[in-house]
C-alpha positions in Angstrom: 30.6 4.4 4.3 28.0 2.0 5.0 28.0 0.1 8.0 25.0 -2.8 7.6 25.1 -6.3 8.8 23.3 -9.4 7.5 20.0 -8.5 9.8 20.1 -5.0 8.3 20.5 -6.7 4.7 17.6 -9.0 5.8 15.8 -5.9 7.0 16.1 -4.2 3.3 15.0 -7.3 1.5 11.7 -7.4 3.8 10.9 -4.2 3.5 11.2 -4.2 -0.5 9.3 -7.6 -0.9 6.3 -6.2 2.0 5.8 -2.7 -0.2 6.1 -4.6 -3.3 3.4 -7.6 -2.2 1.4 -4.8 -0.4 1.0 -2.8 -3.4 0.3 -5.7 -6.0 -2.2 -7.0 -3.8 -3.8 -3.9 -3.3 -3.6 -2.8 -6.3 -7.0 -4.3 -8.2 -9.3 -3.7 -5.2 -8.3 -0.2 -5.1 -9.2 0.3 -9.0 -12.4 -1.4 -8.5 -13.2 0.7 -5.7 -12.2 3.9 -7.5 -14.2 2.8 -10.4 -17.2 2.2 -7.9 -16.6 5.2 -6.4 -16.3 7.6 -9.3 -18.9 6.4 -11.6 -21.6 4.9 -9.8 -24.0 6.1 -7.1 -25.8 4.1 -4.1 -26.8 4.4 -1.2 -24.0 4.3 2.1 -21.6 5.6 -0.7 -20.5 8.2 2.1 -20.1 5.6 4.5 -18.0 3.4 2.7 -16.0 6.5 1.7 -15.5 6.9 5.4 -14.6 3.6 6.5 -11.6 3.1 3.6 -10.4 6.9 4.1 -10.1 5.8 7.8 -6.9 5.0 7.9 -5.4 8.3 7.1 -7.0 9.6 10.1 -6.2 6.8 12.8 -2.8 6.8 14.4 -1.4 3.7 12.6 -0.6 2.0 15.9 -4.6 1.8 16.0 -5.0 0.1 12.6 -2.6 -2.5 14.0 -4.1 -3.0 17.1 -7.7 -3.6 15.2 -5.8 -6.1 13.1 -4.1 -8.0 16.3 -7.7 -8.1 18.0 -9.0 -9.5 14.8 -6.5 -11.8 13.1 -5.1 -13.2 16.5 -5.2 -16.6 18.1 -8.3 -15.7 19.6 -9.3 -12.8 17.0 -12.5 -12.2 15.6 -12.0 -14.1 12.7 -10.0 -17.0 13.8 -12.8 -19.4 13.5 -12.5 -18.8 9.9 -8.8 -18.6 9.8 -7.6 -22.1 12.0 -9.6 -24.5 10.2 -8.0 -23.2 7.2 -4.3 -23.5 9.1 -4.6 -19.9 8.3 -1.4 -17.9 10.9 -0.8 -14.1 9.9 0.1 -12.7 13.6 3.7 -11.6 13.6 4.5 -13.1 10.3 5.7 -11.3 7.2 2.4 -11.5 5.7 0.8 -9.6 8.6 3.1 -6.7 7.8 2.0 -6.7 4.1 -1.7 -6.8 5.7 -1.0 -3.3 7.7 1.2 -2.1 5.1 -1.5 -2.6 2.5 -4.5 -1.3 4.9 -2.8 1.8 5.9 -1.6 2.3 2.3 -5.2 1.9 0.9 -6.6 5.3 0.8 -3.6 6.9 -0.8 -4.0 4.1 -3.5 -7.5 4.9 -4.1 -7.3 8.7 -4.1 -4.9 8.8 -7.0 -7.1 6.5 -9.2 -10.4 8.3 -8.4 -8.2 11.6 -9.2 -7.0 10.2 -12.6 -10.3 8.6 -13.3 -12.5 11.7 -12.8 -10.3 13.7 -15.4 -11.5 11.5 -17.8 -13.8 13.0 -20.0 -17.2 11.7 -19.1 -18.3 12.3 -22.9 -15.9 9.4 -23.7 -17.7 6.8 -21.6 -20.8 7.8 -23.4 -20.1 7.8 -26.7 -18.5 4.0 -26.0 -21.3 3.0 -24.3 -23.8 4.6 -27.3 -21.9 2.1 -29.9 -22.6 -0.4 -27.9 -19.9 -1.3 -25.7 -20.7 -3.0 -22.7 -19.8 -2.3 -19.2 -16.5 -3.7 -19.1 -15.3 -3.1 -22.7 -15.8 0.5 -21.6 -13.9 -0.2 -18.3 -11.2 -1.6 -20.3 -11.0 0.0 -23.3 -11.4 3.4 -22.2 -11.2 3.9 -18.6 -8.4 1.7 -17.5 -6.0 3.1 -20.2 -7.1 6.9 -19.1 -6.5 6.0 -15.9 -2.8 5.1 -15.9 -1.4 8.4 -14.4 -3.5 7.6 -11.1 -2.8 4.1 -11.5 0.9 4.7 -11.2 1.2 7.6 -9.4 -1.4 5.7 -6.6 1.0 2.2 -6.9 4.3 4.8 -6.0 2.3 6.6 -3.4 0.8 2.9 -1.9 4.9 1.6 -2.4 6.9 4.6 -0.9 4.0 4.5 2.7 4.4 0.9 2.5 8.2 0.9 2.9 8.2 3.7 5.5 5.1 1.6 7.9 5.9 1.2 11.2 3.3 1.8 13.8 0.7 -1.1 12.4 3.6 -3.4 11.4 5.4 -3.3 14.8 1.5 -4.4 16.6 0.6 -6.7 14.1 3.9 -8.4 12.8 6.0 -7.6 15.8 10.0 -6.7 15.8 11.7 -10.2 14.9 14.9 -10.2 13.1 15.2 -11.8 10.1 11.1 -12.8 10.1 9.0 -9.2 10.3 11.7 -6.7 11.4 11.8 -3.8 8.4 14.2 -0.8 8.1 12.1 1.1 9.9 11.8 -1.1 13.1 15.3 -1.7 12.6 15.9 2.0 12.8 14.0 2.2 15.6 15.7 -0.8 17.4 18.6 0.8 16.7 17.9 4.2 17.9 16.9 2.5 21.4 20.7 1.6 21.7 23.7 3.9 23.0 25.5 2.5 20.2 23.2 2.0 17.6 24.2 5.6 15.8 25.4 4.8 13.2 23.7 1.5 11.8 20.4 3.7 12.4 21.9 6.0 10.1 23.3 3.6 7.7 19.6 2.5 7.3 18.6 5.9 6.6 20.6 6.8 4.0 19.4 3.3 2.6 15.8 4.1 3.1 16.4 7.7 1.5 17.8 5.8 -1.8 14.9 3.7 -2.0 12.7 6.3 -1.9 14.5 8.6 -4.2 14.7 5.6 -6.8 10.8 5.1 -6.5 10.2 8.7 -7.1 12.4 8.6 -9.7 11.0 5.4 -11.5 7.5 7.1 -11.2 8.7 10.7 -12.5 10.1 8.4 -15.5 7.1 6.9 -15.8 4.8 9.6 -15.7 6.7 11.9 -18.7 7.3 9.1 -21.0 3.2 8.4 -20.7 2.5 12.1 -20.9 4.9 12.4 -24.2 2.3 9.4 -26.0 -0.4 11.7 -24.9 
């Protein structure tokens, strides 16, 4: 039997509605920077591979840091962000920021993997009728692209549920306001009698998890069957 109390209810609903916002707003740049990727060339193409595959290779605790240094009070960018009454700093929104940066990559990988199985022959022969540039995109390479698109939106969902090194830097641990199952787990764990809520969360964060992969195994055969 569960054992979860109104934080860990308010922990649940925070993390759902951070992975949710972090993927929707993550979602078009990371098709736009597939589709950059994958069928144009320029130059520092390798460096700004680097930069966004970054992530995957930095603890996450540095991504956080990088955003606290630069989104704080007295951040890099908070001349452009106080004029504006601009606060992300240990509010929700800062943990779909680190969700949605440390998320990035995977997003983008999937695309640019169903995007370069298109056949390139098809993008040619569109663009030989005379389709422009984004006729093409939308006619023929977004539609193609739909296994990457949602296998990249379950991947960029399922890390975005399970962040905790940026979030806990960036959006802090505050009940109710940033605090997500898995900085409730780990509050949790960090008390002699935390047992078994931690592990009432887990079992919740399992279903989750199992329900996304689900939704996008769903998703992926009933697409494959049109096919």
């Amino acid at each position: 039997m569960l054992l979860l109390t109104s934080a860990d209810y308010d922990a649940i609903r925070l993390s759902v509605k951070v992975a949710l916002a972090a993927t929707v707003i993550s979602l078009p740049f990371g098709f736009v920077f597939a589709y950059l990727m994958t069928f144009f060339k320029f130059r520092g193409k390798a460096l700004l591979e680097v930069m966004v595959n970054l992530p995957l290779t930095l603890p996450p605790v540095v991504m956080g840091y990088l955003l606290l240094v630069a989104l704080g009070k007295n951040g890099w960018l908070s001349p452009l962000l106080e004029p504006l009454g601009i606060r992300l700093i240990f509010t929700w929104k800062a943990a779909v920021l680190a969700s949605a940066v440390v998320g990035f990559p995977l997003l983008v990988r999937s695309i640019r993997i169903g995007m370069e199985s298109i056949d390139y022959q098809l993008v040619q022969a569109s663009r030989t009728l005379g389709a422009r540039g984004l006729d093409t995109l939308l006619t023929i390479i977004l539609p193609l692209s739909r296994h990457g698109i949602i296998a990249g939106s379950s991947l960029m969902f399922a890390r975005s549920l399970g962040e905790f090194g940026a979030t806990i830097i960036a959006a802090g641990n505050i009940p109710g306001v940033t605090q997500t199952i898995p900085l409730a787990i780990y509050e949790y764990a960090a008390s002699p009698t935390g047992e078994t809520a931690a592990l009432s969360l887990c079992v919740v964060a399992v279903a989750i998890s199992v329900l996304v992969l689900l939704v996008h195994e769903f998703l992926s055969t009933k697409l494959a069957r049109r096919d």
